[in-house]
C-alpha positions as a printed Julia matrix, in Angstrom:
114×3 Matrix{Float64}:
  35.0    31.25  -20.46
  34.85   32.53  -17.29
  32.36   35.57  -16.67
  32.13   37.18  -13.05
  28.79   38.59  -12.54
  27.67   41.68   -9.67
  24.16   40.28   -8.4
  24.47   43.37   -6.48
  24.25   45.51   -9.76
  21.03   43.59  -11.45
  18.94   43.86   -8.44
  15.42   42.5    -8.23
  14.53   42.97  -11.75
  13.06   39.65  -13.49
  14.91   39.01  -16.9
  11.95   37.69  -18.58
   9.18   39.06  -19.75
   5.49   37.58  -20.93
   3.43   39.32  -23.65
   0.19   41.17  -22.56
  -2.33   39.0   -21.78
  -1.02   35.85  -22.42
  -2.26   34.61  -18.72
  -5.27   36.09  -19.76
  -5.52   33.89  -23.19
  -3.8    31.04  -21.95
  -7.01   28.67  -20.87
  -8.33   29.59  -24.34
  -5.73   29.17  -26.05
  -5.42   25.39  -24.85
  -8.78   24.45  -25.46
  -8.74   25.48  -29.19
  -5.59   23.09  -29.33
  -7.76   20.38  -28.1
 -10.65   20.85  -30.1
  -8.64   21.13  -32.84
  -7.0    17.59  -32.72
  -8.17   14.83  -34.85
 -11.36   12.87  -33.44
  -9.49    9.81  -35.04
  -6.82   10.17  -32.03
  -9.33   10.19  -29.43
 -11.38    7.27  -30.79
  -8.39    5.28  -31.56
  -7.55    5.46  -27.48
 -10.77    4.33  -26.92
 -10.36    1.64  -28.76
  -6.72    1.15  -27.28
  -8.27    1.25  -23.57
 -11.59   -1.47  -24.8
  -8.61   -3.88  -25.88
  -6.6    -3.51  -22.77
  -9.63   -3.82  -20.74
 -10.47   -7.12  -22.37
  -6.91   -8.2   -22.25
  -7.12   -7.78  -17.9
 -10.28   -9.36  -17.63
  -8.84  -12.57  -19.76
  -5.95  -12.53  -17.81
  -7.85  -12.49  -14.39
 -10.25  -15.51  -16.06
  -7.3   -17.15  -16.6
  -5.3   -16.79  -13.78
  -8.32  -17.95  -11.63
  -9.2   -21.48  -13.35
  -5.14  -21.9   -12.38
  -5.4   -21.33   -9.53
  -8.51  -23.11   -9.27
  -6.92  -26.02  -10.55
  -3.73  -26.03   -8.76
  -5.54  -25.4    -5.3
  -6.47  -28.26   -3.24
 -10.33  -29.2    -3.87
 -12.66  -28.96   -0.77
 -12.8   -32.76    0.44
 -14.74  -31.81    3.93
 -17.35  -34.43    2.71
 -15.08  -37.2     2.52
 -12.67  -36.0     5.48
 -15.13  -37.99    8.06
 -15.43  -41.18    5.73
 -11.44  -41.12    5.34
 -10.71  -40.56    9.15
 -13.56  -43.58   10.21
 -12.34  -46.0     7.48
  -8.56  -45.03    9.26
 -10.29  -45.72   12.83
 -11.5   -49.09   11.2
  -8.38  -50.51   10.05
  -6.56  -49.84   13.87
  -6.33  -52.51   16.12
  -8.93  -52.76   18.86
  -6.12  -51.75   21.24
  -5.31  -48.86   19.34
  -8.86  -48.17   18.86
  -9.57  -48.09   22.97
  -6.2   -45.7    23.08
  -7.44  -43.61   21.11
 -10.95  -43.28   21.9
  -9.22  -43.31   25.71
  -7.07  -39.91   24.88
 -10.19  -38.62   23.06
 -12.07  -38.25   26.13
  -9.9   -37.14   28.26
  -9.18  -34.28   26.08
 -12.89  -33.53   25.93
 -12.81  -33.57   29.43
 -10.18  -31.39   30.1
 -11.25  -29.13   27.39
 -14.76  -28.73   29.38
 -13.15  -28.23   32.77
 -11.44  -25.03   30.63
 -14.59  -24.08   29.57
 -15.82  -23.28   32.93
């Protein structure tokens, strides 16, 4: 079915055409549509939307006390006990070594400082 066609010959011309004023009608025309759908439509999507609503903010409840749960707890409190009763059970040779490095680091962390 082949068809050859002279654009030259049809020129600018537009092969459609619109009824008189239908650009004038047109916003009219679309708001009687709406207004003449069902209310039942419109309140059933606000019901639709309430569910969904309560369905995220479950979700986010939920997701949270996982997370919550999962997470490590916040054991600053007990950090200082834990790392004391750790110093405790060193030998007093350790203990000096330690305490030894400890203040030479605070030492050398104050010359920095200046």
């Amino acid at each position: 079915m082949e068809q050859n066609y002279d654009f030259s010959k049809i020129g600018k011309q537009m092969p459609y055409t619109v009824p008189d004023g239908f650009f004038d009608k047109l916003e009219e025309n679309m708001m009687n549509e709406v207004k003449a759908q069902p209310a039942q439509k419109k309140k059933a999507t606000a019901i639709r939307m309430a569910i969904r609503a309560a369905i995220a903010i479950a979700a986010c409840i939920a997701l949270f006390l996982v997370v919550k749960k999962v997470l490590p707890q916040d054991t600053t409190t007990d950090d200082f006990a834990n790392v004391e009763l750790a110093f405790n059970n060193l030998s007093t040779d350790d203990q000096d070594y330690l305490l030894e490095v400890y203040q030479e680091e605070l030492l050398l962390e104050n010359d920095l400082n200046y």
